[in-house]
C-alpha positions in Angstrom: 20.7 144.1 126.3 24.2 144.3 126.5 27.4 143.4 123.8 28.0 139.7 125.7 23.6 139.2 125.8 23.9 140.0 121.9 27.0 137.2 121.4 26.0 134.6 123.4 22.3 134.7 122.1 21.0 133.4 118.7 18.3 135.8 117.5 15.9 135.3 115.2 13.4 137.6 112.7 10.0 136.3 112.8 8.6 135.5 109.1 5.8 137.5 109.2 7.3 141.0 110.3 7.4 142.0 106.8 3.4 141.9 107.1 3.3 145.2 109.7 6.9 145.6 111.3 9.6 144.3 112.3 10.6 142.6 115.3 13.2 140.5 117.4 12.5 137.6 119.4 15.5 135.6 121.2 15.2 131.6 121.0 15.5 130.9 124.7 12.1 132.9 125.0 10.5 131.4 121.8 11.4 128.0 122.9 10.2 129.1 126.5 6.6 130.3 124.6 6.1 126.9 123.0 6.4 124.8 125.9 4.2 126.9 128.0 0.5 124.8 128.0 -3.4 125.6 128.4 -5.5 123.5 129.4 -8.4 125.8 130.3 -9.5 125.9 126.6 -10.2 121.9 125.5 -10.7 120.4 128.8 -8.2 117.3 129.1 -5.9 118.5 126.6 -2.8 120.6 127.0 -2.2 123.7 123.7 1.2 125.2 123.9 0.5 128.6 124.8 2.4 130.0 121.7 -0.4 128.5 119.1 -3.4 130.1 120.6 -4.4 133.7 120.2 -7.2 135.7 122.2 -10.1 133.8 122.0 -12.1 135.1 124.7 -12.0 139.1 123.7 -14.4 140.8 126.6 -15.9 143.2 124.7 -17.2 141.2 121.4 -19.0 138.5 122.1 -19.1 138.1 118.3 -15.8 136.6 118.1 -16.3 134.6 121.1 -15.0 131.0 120.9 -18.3 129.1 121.8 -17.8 126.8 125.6 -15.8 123.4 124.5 -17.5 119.8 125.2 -16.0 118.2 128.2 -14.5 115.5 126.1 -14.5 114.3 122.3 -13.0 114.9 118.5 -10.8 117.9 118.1 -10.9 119.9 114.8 -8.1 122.7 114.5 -9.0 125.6 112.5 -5.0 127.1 111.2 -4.0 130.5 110.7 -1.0 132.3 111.1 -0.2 135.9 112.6 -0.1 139.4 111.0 -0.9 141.0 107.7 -4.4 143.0 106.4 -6.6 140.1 106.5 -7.0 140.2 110.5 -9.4 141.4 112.3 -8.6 143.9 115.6 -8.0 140.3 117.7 -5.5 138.7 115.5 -7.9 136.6 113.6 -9.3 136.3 109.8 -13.0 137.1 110.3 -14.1 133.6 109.6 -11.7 131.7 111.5 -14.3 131.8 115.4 -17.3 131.7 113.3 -15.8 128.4 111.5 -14.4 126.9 114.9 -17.9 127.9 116.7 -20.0 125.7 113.7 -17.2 122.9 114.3 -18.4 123.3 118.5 -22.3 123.4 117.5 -22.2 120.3 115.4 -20.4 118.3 118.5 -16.9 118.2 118.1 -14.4 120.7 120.1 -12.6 123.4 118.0 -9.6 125.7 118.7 -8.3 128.5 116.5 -3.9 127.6 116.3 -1.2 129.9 114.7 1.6 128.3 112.8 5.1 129.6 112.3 8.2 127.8 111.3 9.4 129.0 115.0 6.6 127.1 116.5 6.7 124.0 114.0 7.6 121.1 116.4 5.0 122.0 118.8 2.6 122.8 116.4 3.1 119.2 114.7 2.8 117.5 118.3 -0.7 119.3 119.1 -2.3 118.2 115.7 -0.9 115.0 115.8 -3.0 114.2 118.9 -4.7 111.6 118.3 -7.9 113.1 119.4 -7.4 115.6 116.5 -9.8 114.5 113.3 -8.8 117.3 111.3 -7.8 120.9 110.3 -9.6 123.2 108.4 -6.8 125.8 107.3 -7.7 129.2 106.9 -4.0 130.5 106.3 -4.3 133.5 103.6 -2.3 135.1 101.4 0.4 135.9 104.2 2.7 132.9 104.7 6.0 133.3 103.4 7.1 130.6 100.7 9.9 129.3 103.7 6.8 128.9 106.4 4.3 127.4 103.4 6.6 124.8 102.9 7.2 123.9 106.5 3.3 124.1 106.5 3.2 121.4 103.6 4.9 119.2 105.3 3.1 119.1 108.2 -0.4 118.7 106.4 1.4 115.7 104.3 2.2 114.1 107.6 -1.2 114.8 109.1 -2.4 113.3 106.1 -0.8 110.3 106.0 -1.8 109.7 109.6 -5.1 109.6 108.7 -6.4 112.8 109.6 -8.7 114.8 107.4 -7.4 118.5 105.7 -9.6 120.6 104.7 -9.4 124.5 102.8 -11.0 127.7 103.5 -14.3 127.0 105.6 -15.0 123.8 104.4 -15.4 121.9 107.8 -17.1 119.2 106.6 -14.2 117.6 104.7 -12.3 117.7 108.4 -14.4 115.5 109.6 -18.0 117.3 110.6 -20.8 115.2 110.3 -23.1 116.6 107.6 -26.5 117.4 109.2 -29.8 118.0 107.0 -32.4 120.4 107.4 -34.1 119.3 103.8 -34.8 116.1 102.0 -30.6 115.4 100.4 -30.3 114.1 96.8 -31.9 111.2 95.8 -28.9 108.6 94.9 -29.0 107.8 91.0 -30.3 104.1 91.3 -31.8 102.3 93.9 -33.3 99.4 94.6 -35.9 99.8 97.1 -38.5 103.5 96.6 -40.0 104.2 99.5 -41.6 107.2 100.9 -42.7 108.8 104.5 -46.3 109.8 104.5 -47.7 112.9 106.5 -50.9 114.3 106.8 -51.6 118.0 108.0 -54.8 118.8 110.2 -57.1 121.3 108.3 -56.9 124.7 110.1 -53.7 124.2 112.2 -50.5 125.5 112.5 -48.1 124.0 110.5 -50.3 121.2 110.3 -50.8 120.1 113.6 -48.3 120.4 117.1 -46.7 117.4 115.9 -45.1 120.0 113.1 -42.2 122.1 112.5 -42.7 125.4 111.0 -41.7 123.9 107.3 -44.7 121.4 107.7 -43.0 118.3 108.4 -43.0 116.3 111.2 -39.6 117.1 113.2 -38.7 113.2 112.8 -40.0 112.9 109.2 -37.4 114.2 107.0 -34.0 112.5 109.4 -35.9 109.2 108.3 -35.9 110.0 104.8 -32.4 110.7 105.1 -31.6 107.4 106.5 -33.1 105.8 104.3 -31.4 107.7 101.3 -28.2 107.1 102.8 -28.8 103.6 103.1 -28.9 103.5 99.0 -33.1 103.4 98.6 -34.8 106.4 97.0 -37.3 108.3 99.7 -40.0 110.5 99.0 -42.3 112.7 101.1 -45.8 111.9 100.2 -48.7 114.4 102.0 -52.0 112.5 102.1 -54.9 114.9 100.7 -57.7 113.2 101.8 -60.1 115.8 99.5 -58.2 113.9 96.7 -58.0 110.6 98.2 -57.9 108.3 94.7 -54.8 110.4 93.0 -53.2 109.8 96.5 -54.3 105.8 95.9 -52.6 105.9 92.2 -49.6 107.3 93.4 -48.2 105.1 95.8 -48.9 101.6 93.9 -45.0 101.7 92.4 -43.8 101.8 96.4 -41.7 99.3 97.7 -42.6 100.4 101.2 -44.3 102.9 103.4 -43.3 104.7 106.4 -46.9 106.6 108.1 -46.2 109.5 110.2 -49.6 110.3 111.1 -50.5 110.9 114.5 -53.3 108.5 115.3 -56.6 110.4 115.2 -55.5 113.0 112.9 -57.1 112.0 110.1 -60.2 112.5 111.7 -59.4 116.3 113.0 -61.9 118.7 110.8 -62.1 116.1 107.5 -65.6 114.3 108.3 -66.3 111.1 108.6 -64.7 107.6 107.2 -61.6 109.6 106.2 -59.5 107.4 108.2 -61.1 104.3 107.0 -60.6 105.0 103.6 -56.9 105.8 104.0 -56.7 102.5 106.4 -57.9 100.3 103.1 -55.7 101.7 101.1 -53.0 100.7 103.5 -54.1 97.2 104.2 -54.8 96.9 100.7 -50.7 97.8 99.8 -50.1 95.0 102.3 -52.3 92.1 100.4 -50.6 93.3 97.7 -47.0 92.2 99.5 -45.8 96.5 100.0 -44.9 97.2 103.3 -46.3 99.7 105.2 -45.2 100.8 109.2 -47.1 101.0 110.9 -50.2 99.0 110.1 -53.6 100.3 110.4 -53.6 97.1 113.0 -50.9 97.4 114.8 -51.9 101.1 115.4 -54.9 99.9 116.4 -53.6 97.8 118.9 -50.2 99.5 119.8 -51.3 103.3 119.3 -52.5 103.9 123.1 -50.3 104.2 125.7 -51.7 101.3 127.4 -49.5 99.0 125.3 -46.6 100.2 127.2 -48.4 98.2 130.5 -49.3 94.8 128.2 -44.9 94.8 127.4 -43.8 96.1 131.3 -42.8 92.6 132.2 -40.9 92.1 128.6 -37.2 92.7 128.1 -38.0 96.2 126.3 -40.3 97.2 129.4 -40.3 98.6 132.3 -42.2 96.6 135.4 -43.2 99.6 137.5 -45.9 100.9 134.2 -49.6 101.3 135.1 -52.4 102.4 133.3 -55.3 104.0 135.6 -58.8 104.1 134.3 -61.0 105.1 137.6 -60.0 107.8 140.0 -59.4 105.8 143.3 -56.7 103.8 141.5 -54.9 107.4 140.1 -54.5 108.2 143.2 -53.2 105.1 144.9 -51.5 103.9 142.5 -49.7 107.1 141.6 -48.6 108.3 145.5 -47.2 104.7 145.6 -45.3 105.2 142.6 -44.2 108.5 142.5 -42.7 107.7 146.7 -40.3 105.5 144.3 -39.0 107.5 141.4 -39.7 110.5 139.3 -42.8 109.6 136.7 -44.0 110.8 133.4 -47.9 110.4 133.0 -50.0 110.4 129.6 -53.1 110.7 128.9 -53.7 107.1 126.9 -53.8 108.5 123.5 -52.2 111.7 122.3 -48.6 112.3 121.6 -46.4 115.2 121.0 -46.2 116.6 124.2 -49.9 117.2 124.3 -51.0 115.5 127.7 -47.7 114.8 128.4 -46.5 115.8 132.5 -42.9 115.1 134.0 -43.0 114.7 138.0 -40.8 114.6 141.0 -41.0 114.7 144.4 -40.0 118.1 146.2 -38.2 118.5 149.2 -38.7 114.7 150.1 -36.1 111.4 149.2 -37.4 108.5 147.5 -37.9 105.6 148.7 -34.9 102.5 148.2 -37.7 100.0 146.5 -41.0 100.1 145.0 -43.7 99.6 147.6 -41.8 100.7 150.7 
């Protein structure tokens, strides 16, 4: 550049050079940096160029950013540029792995870098009001001058309501917490209450209806409601070779939630197994417990049939049939199927045993049942 480039110019010594080496940058192209936008990365939402790094290296899928949802809740993850802590792409090892849990738990996640150069754009993009949070992964690097700026920032995001969280913490940015296990039961409680399974002698995991820990995939999500609603909830497994300690246990219930798939309890037990754990139920209920669902209202609700008996309710859907000879399977079903795609089931089973999904190939279906 020459003499009058140098005088007419304001230049300026980025913070961090200290960190590796040292480098000029003139204003006109740092101000020229921040206002240049992406909106390939969020979709719907424009990130000055000079806040994102690489985040799509080629050649290590590792450090891939996972694909962004089409819309929803943005959670930054902050870092800043240079010194030993980065990785070959300009990142602190944790910093895609943190944004791509942020991604997988439903909310969209971008790595930004702050500088005190890039402070009034930075402030705009997390001030969005799409932005929950920030999770701020910032190291050991930031100068006091760029900390402070920093500060501010996070005061301001806090005082907007948005949540700030340290390190890898995402779920005090706003993550909803998910559970894999029964959480803590709370420390008083009103209501006990407790989910009852029951696991088929001889199969895997118990029975399809399982997950490889045992439990049924809805069984321990209900629990958790419940525990979050402020009752305590227990998982109870019904041993029906010890059928009266199972009997003394559950008299201090409140409530009962069974989440045994009807006929079970006669899969490789011998007979009147499922009558004797049916009395105890209806017993509980004399008793004023309550118990979902009933050893009656599985009785009357437990085949699939029952979805035909409610077709013509609010909750029901009119073209439901139940087929019990031949002839009408196949009438009934061309008639239906010409309409709209069909699921059939066998009238009892569940858990995708008997279960088929259907649609019509290479042909339209028709405007209105019956045509």
């Amino acid at each position: 550049h020459s003499r009058h480039r140098l005088r007419d110019e304001l230049w300026l010594v980025s913070p961090l050079v200290f960190a590796r080496s040292c480098f000029l940058v003139p204003a006109w192209a740092s101000r020229l940096h921040a206002t240049m936008g992406r909106t390939d990365i969020i979709p719907g939402t424009d990130i000055p160029e000079g806040l994102v790094g690489t985040l799509y290296p080629a050649d290590s899928p590792a450090n891939k950013l996972s694909k962004q949802l089409a819309e929803g809740k943005i959670i930054y993850v902050i870092e800043v540029r240079g010194g030993d802590d980065k990785n070959e792409f300009g990142h602190r090892p944790e910093v895609i792995p943190t944004a791509n849990k942020i991604i997988e738990a439903g909310m969209n996640a971008v790595p930004l870098f702050y500088s005190w150069g890039n402070d009034e754009s930075f402030r705009t993009t997390v001030l969005d009001p799409k932005v929950v949070g920030v999770v701020c992964i910032t190291g050991a690097v930031l100068p006091s001058f760029s900390k402070d700026q920093l500060d501010k920032v996070i005061d301001d995001l806090k005082s907007a309501g948005k949540l700030v969280a340290e390190g890898t913490d995402i779920y005090s940015a706003g993550v909803p917490k998910r559970f894999n296990t029964l959480m803590e039961q709370p420390g008083t409680y009103k209501y006990k209450c407790a989910v009852i399974q029951f696991k088929v002698p001889g199969a895997p995991n118990g029975g399809s209806d399982k997950g490889a820990d045992g439990n049924r995939v809805d069984s321990i999500p209900i629990a958790n409601g419940i525990i979050k609603a402020g009752a305590r909830c227990d998982l109870l497994l019904y041993d029906y070779q010890k059928h009266d300690e199972f009997v003394a246990s559950v008299q201090d219930y409140d409530a009962l939630l069974v989440r045994i798939n009807p006929g079970q309890l006669s899969q490789g037990t011998g007979e009147g197994v499922q009558e004797r754990f049916d009395n105890t139920m209806n017993d509980l209920l004399a008793k004023g417990k309550l118990v979902w669902s009933s050893p009656s209202v599985q009785t009357q609700m437990g085949a699939k049939d029952a979805l035909v008996k409610i077709k013509d309710m609010s909750c029901g859907l009119p073209d439901t049939f139940a087929y019990y000879e031949a002839k009408e399977l196949e009438e009934g079903f061309k008639k239906s199927m010409a309409f709209q795609p069909r699921v059939i089931k066998q009238n009892r089973g569940s858990a995708g045993e008997g279960i088929w999904l259907c649609w019509l190939e290479g042909k339209d279906y028709c405007a209105n049942f019956g045509d």
